[in-house]
LUMROTOR-508365 format. One record per residue (C-alpha): residue in one letter; z, x, y. Coordinates in steps of 0.5 Angstrom, whole numbers, padded with zeros to 4 digits, always signed. Layout:
BEGIN
AZXY/...
END
This chain:
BEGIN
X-0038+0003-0002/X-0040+0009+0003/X-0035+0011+0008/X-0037+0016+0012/X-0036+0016+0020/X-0037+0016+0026/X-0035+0023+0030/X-0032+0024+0036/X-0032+0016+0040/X-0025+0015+0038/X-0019+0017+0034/X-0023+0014+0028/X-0027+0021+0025/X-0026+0020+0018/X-0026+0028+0017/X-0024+0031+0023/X-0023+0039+0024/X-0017+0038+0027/X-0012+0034+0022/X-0007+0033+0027/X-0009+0031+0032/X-0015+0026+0028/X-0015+0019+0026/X-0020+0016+0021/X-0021+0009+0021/X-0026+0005+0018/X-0032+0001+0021/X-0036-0005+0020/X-0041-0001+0017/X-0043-0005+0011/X-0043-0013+0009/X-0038-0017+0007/X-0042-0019+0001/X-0044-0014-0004/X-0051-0010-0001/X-0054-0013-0007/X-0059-0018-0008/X-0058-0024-0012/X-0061-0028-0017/X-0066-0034-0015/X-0062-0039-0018/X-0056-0037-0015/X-0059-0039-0008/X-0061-0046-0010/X-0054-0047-0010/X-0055-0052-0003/X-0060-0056-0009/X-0055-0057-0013/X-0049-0060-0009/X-0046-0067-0011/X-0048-0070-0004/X-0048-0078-0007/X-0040-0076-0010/X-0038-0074-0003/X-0042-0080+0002/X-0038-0085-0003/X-0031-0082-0001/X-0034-0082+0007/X-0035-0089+0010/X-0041-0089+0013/X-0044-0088+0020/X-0049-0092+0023/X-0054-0087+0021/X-0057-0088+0014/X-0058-0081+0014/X-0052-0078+0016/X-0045-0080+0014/X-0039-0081+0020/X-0034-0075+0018/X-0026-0077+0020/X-0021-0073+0020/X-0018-0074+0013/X-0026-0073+0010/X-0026-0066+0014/X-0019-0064+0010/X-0022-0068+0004/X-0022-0061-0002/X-0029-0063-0004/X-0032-0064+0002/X-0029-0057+0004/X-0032-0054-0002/X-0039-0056-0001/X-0038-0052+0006/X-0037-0047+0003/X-0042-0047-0002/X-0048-0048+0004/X-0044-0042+0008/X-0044-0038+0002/X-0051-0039+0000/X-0053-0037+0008/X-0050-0030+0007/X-0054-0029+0000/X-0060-0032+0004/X-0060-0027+0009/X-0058-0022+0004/X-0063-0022+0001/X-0068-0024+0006/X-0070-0030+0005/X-0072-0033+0011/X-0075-0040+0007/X-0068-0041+0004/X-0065-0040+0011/X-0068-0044+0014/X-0068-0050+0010/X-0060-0049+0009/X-0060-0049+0017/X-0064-0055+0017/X-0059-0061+0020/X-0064-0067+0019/X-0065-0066+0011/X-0057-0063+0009/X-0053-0067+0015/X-0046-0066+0014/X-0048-0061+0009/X-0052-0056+0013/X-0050-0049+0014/X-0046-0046+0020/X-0049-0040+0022/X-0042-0039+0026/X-0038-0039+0019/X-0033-0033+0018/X-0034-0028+0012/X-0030-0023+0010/X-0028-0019+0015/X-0031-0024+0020/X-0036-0023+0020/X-0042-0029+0021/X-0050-0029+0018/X-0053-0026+0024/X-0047-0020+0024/X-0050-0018+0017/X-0057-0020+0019/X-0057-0015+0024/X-0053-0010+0020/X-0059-0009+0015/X-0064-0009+0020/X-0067-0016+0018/X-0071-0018+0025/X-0074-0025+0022/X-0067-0027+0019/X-0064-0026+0026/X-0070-0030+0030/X-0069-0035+0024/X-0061-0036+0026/X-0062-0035+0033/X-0068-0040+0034/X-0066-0046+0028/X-0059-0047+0030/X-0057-0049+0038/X-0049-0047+0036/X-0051-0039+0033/X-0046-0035+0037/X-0050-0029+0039/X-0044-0025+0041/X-0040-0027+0035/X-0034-0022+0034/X-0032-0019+0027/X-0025-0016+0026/X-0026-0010+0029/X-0029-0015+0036/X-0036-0012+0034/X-0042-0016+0036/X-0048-0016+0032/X-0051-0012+0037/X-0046-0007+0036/X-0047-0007+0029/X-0055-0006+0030/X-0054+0000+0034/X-0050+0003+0029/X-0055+0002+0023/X-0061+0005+0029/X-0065-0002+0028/X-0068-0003+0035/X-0073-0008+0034/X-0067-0012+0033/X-0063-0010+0039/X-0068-0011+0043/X-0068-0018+0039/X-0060-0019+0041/X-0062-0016+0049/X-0066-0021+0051/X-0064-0026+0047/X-0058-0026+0052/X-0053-0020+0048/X-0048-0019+0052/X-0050-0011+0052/X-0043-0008+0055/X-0038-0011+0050/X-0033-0007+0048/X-0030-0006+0041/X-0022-0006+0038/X-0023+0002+0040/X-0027+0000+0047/X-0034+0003+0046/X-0040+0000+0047/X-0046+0000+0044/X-0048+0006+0048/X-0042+0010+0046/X-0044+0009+0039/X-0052+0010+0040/X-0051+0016+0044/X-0046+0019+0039/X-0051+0017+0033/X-0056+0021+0037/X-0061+0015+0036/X-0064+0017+0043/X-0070+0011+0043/X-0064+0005+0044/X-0060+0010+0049/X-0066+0010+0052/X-0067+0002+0051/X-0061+0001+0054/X-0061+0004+0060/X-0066+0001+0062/X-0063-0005+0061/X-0057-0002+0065/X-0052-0002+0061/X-0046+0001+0064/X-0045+0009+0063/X-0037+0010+0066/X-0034+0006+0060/X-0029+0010+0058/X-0026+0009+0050/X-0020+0009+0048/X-0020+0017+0047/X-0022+0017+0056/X-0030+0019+0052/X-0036+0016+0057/X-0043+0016+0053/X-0045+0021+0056/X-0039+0025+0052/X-0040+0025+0046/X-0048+0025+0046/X-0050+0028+0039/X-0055+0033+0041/X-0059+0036+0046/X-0065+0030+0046/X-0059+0025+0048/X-0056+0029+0054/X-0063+0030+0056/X-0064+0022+0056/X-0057+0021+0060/X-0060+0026+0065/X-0067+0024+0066/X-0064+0018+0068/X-0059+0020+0072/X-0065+0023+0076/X-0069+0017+0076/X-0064+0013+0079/X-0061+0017+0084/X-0055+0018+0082/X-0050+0024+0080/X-0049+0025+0073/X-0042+0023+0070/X-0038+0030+0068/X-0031+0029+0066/X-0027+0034+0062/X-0030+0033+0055/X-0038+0033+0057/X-0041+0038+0053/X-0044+0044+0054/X-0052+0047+0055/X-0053+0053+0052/X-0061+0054+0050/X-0062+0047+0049/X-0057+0046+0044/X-0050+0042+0046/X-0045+0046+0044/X-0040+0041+0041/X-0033+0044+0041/X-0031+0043+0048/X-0025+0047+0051/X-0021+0042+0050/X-0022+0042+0042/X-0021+0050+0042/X-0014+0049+0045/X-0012+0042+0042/X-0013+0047+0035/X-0009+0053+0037/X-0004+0050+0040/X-0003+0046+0033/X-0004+0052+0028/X+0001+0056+0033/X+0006+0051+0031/X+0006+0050+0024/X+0009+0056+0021/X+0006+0058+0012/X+0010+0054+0008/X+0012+0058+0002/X+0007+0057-0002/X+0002+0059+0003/X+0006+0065+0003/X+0006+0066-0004/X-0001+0063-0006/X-0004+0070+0000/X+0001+0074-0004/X-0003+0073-0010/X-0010+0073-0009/X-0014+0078-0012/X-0014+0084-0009/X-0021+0089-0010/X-0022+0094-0014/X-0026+0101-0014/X-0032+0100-0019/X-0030+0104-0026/X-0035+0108-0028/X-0036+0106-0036/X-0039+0100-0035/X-0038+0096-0042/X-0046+0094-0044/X-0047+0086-0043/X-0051+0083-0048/X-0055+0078-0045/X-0059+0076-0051/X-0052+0072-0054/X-0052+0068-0048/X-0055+0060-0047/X-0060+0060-0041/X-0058+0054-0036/X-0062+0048-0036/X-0068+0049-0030/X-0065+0048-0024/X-0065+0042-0020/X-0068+0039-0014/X-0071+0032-0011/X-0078+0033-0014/X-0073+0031-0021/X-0071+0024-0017/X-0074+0017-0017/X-0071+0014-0011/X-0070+0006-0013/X-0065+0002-0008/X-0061+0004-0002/X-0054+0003-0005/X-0050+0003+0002/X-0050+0007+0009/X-0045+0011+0014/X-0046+0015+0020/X-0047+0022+0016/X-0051+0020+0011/X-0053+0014+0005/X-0052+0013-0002/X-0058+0011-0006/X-0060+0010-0013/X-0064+0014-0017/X-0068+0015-0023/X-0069+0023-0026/X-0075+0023-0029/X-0074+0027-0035/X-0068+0023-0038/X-0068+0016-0035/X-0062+0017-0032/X-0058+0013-0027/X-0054+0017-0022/X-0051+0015-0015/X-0054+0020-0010/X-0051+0021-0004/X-0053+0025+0003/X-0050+0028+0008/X-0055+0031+0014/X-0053+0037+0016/X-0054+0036+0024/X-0048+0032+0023/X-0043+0036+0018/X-0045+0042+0021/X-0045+0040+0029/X-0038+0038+0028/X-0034+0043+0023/X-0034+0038+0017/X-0036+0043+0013/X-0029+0044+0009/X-0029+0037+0008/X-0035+0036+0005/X-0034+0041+0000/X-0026+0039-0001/X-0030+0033-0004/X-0035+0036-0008/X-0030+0040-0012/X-0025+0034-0013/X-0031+0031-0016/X-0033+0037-0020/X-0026+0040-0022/X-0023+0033-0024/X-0026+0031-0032/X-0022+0024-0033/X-0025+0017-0035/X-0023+0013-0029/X-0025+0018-0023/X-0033+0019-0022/X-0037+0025-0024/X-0041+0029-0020/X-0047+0031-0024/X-0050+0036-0020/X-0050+0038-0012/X-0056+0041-0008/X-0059+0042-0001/X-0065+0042+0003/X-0066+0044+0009/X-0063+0038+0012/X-0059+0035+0008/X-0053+0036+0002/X-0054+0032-0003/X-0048+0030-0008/X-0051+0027-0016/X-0045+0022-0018/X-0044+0017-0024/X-0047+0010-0022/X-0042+0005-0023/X-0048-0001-0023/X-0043-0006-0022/X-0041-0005-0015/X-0034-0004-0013/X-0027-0009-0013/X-0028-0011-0005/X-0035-0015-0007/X-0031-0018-0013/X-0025-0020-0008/X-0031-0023-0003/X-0033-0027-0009/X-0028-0029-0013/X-0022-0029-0005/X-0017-0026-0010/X-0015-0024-0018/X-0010-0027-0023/X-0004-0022-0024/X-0006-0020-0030/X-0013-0018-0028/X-0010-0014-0023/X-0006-0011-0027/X-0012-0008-0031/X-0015-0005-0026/X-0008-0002-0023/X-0007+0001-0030/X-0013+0005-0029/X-0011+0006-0022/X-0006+0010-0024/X-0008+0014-0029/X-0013+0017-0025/X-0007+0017-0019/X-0004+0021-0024/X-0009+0026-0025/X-0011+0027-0018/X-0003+0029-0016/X-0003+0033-0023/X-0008+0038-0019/X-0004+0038-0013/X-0009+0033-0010/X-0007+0026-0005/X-0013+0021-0006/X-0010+0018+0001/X-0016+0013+0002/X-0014+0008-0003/X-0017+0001-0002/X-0021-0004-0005/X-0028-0001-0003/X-0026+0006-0006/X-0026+0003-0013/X-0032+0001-0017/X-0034-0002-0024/X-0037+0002-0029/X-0042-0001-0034/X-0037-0005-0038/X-0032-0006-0032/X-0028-0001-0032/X-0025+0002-0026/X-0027+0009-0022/X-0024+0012-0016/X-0030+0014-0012/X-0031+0017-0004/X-0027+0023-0004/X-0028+0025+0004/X-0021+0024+0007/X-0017+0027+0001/X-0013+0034+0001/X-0012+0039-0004/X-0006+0044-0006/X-0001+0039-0004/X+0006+0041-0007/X+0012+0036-0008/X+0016+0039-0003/X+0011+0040+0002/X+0007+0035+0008/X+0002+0034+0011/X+0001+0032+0017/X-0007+0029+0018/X-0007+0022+0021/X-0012+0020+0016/X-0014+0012+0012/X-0017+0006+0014/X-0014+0002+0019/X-0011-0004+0014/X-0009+0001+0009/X-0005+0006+0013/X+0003+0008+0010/X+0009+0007+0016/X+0010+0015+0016/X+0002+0016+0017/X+0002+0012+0024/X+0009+0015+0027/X+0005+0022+0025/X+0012+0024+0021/X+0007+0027+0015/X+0006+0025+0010/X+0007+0027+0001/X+0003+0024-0005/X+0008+0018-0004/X+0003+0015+0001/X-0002+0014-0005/X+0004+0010-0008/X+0004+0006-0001/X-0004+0005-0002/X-0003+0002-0009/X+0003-0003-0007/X-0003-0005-0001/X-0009-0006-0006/X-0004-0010-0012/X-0002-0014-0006/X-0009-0016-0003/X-0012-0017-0010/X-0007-0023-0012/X-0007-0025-0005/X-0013-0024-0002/X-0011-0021+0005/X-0007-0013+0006/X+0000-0014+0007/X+0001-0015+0015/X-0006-0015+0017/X-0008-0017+0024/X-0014-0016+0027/X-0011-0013+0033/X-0009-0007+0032/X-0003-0005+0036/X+0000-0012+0032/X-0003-0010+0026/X+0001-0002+0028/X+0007-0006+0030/X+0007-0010+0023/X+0006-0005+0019/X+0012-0001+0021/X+0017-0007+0023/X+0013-0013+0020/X+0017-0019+0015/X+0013-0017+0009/X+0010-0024+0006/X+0009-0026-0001/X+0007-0034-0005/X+0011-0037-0008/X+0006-0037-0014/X+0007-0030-0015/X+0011-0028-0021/X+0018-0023-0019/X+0015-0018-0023/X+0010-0017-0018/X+0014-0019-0012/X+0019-0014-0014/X+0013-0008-0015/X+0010-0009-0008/X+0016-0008-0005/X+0018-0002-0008/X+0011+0000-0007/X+0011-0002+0000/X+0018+0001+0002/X+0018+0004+0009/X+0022+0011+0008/X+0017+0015+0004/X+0023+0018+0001/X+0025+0012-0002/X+0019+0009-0005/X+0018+0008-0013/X+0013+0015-0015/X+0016+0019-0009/X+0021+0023-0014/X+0018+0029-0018/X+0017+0025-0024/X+0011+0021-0019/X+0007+0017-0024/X+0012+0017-0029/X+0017+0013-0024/X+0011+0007-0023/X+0010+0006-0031/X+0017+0005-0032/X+0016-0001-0028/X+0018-0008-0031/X+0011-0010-0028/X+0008-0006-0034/X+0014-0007-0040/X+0009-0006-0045/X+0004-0003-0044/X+0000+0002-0047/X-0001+0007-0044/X-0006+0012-0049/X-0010+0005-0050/X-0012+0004-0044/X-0014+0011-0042/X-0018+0011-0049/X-0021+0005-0046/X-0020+0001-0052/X-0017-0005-0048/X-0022-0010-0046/X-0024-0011-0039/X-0023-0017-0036/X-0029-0022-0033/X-0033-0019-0027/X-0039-0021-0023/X-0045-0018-0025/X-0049-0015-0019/X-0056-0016-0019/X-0061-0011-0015/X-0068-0011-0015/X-0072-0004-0014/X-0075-0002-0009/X-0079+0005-0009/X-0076+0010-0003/X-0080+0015-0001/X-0078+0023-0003/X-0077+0025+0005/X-0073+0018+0007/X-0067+0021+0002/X-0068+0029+0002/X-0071+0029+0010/X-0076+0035+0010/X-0077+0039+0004/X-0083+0045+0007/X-0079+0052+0005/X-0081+0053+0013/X-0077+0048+0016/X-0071+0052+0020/X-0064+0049+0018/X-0058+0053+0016/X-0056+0054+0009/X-0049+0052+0006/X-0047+0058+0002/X-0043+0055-0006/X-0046+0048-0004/X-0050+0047-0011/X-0048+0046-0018/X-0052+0045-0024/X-0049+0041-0029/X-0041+0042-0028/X-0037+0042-0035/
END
């Protein structure tokens, strides 16, 4: 999946420049089922159902069409479970589209009993009309929105997002003006209280700014942060919407201590308040020894020798030609965040399938991500290990960074657990193998991966697992220094991570206990959708585990989830080695899963169908004249 973020409208930047004072959340920004399509005949599934079964376990109503439903009916397993095949089908109709499919399942007369809720909560609650105005799907949204009275237009997800907040996200203004005048509530506030226009103001999306002002939506909302919209406007465009209409209505426009600056047409994004908050912070963090030692030792320059030793370049290979988005096919987009997307892509020479992602440098740039972007370029370079994703090449345009990775066909673990609610133990243990050996890899070169979860996990050819999406990670961590970035997705976050005491590589091992857990259980451990309860239980909760859970696992997640960083299984110098020797993996062999000579267990194949992307779409503009800055180091061809 793609997590890339939105900047600056909470304590939710996934790469922020200020690690200490940073928090990184993850959004609703993708749906709850796999972005893919799926097959015809898995839609026909509402066809399929064994009404006649059910109707002989209901006493008959009245009615000849539609049978009475009792108390002990509703409860009935069967009758529960057919439910759920007309709500599954719903989200897939909508997925794909399919706007005959969505009607005929929101249909009362001919499905009765049996009819799809549109209302019916997904993963992460999220309703068919939450992913419909996600994907931008006008027709699907006026399909749920006029076939069903009970279709709640103002539907919260986990996050307490509404599909407006979501169509305001993903830039589909057909589909906001759909919700607004629909009867949207336009000044709703989401878990971290922004509105609508927070999120199009900081996006930089000026048409629904300019939409939703006309619409008087309310301008002195503050977000969790003390940010009003107009703060956190992206660019010159945005603020200039925000001042024309201040000057239309009268009005005096709304300045606070974090308004941007104008110089020359360009919104200066690093206030005052962030130069102080990031000396203050750099003031107060004394170098650690290696810091000391690493300066000591860099290389020093030399005065050029005057007899230069004559270098051949006949015995040398030249490199393939270089590589650039005329060498690309564009055939799906994959997933989408707030500073780029991911698409699949087709090179023309091999054939070759890659997962290609962008990063439009507006957004890198205007809020100092710069070193982030890089810091995931080089792990993906540097690393060669069969269960983390491969960067092939990297390249820019004018206005994009572009990424060219391994494409792993078969989607990541959290559209699995979407499909299949949770794993068996051994199923689970399979992939937590091949978790570990890449965690192994990555903390072998002083890396902490710090955003394991189920999204970040993806299925190759076979079903083998990949760790992917390298953005929060941090480089040259040694084993007795701590880092003290607030970092993670907001399910998955580690006790010591939410008191800011800093953190080591054992966070990663607090992360595995997390995605072991929800594999087997099908939820994170002390999840909540309130985010001070979910804090709260994080730090002091019960830890609660089924009974049908073996002792092995139990005795496992607990270690792993040991609230004292220093105390948790991995946390010694031993690291991996401590978690192998666990009884949950007794008999294992490690050399054989790394070979990739144990077979993976069973797994929905996903199935997608190609659509042509046009070149500029991916890449943005490609003349030579365009202004745009040039990243420096950026492109690699072909890493080893």
């Amino acid at each position: 999946m793609f997590n890339y973020f939105l900047p600056n409208i909470e304590e939710e930047s996934e790469n922020s420049p200020q690690e200490p004072e940073t928090i990184y959340y993850s959004f609703d920004q993708s749906s709850p089922l796999s972005s893919s399509p799926v097959t015809q005949a898995d839609s026909q599934s509402t066809n399929n159902f064994p009404h006649q079964d059910l109707l002989n376990l209901i006493p008959n109503s009245k009615s000849t069409l539609i049978p009475s439903l009792n108390q002990n009916s509703i409860k009935n397993p069967e009758y529960q479970n057919l439910k759920r095949k007309a709500n599954t089908s719903l989200w897939e109709a909508v997925e794909r589209n399919d706007i005959v499919m969505i009607k005929k399942l929101l249909n009362a007369n001919s499905n009765g009993i049996f009819v799809a809720e549109p209302n019916a909560p997904g993963l992460n609650e999220w309703t068919a009309l939450h992913m419909a105005s996600a994907y931008g799907l006008k027709e699907a949204c006026e399909v749920l929105l006029y076939n069903s009275e009970d279709t709640n237009i103002n539907a919260r997800t986990s996050m307490n997002r509404t599909p407006l907040h979501l169509a305001t996200i993903h830039n589909h203004l057909n589909v906001v003006k759909l919700l607004v005048n629909e009867g949207a509530y336009i000044d709703f506030t989401d878990n971290d209280k922004n509105t609508c226009l927070h999120y199009a103001s900081t996006q930089g999306y000026k048409d629904i700014v300019e939409w939703l002002l006309r619409k008087n939506s309310m301008t002195d909302i503050k977000n969790i942060r003390g940010r009003t919209p107009i703060d956190i406007a992206l660019n010159y465009e945005t603020f200039m919407v925000f001042y024309e209409y201040f000057k239309k209505s009268n009005k005096e426009l709304i300045i606070t201590g974090y308004t941007r600056t104008i110089i020359h047409h360009t919104l200066l994004h690093n206030s005052r308040e962030d130069q102080i908050n990031a000396l203050l912070q750099k003031s107060c963090t004394p170098p650690s020894l290696n810091d000391i030692k690493v300066f000591s030792e860099r290389p020093k320059l030399q005065n050029t020798k005057k007899n230069k030793k004559i270098i051949n370049f006949n015995n040398f290979l030249l490199p393939p030609s270089k590589v650039g988005p005329n060498d690309f096919r564009g055939l799906l987009q994959l997933g989408k965040g707030s500073f780029g997307e991911v698409y699949l892509v087709e090179k023309y020479d091999t054939i070759e399938k890659f997962a290609l992602k962008v990063l439009r440098k507006e957004k890198v740039l205007g809020n100092n991500l710069v070193r982030y972007a890089f810091t995931e370029r080089n792990i993906l370079m540097t690393i060669s290990h069969p269960f983390i994703v491969k960067l092939n090449y990297a390249f820019q345009t004018p206005e994009k960074l572009v990424m060219v990775m391994d494409f792993c066909p078969n989607g990541d673990l959290g559209t699995q657990l979407a499909r299949e609610k949770r794993f068996s133990e051994e199923k689970a243990k399979f992939y937590l193998i091949e978790i570990l050996l890449a965690l192994q890899e990555l903390h072998k070169h002083r890396i902490i991966f710090r955003d394991l979860k189920p999204d970040n996990v993806v299925l190759d050819n076979e079903g083998h697992a990949k760790l992917t999406d390298f953005g929060l990670s941090k480089e040259g961590i040694s084993d007795d220094k701590l880092t003290q970035s607030f970092c993670g997705s907001i399910a998955y976050l580690a006790p010591e991570m939410i008191r800011r005491t800093g953190h080591s590589r054992s966070v990663d091992w607090y992360l595995f206990g997390v995605l072991f857990y929800e594999m087997i259980v099908g939820t994170p451990p002390y999840y909540s959708s309130n985010r001070e309860q979910l804090f709260n239980n994080i730090q002091r909760g019960k830890l609660k585990m089924p009974s049908s859970i073996s002792n092995e696992a139990k005795n496992l997640i607990k270690v792993l989830l040991q609230r004292d960083p220093s105390k948790r299984l991995g946390a010694s110098k031993k690291d991996a080695e401590d978690v192998k020797a666990d009884q949950f993996f007794k008999g294992v062999n490690w050399e054989e899963y790394y070979n990739k000579k144990v077979k993976p267990p069973q797994f929905h194949q996903i199935k997608r169908v190609f659509k042509d992307i046009k070149l500029e779409k991916m890449f943005g503009k490609l003349q030579d004249d365009v202004p745009a800055p040039r990243l420096d180091g950026w492109s690699v061809l072909q890493p080893s």
